[in-house]
N, C-alpha and C positions, 0 to 999 in steps of 0.2 A: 489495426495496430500491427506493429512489426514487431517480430524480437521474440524469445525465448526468456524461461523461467534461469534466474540465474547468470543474466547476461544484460548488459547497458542496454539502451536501447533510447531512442528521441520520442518524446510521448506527446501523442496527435491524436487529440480527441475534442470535439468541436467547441470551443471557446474555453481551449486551455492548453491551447501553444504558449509557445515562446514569446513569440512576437507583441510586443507593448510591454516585457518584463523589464524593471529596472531597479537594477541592485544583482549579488549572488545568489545564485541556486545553490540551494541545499539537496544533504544527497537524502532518498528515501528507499526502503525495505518494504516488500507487502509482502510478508507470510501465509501459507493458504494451509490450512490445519483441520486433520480429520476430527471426528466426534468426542475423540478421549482428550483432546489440545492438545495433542502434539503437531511436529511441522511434519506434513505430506512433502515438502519440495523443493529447490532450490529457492529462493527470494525470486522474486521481481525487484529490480531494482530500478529506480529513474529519480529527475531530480525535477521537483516544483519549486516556486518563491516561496512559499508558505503552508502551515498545515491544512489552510483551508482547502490552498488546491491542491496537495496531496491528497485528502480524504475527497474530493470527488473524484480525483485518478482513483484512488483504490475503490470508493463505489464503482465506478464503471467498471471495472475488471473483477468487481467481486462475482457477478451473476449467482448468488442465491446462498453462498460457501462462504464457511465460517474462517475470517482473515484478522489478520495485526498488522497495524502500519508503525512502522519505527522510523527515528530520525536519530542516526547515531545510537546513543544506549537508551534514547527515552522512549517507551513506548507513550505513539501520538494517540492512537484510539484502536480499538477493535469492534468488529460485527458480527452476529450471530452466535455466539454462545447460548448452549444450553443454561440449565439451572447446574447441572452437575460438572462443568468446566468454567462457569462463571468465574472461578476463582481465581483463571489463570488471566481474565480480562481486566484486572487491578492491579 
């Protein structure tokens, strides 16, 4: 992948290109947050058809670190919370 934390970027990751999408792309946020939940970093930003294929874009760039995926103001899901930051994953 190309691109920086904080900046668009075209997201290429094997069978979840663009190619065969039909309809608009929505735009999407992955937060990447240390152990207390707060944000470590600028966003990633990129745009899937859906939240399905958002949440495999953001598993693939999670590598093992605790993240939020948002769409707009709704947050879509999060991974890796402790028990003691759970709370910010609701």
């Amino acid at each position: 992948m190309v691109g920086t934390r904080g900046a668009r970027f075209d997201v290429r990751i094997s069978g979840i290109e663009r190619t065969g999408v039909s309809g608009p792309l929505r735009q999407y946020r992955l937060y990447f947050l240390n152990a207390a939940g707060k944000i470590e970093t600028a966003p990633y930003e990129f745009e899937a058809p859906d939240d399905q294929t958002a949440g495999r874009v953001a598993e693939a760039w999670r590598e093992g670190r605790t993240i939020e995926l948002w769409n707009g103001e709704r947050k879509v899901r999060c991974w890796g919370f402790s028990n003691s930051a759970n709370a910010r994953c609701n």
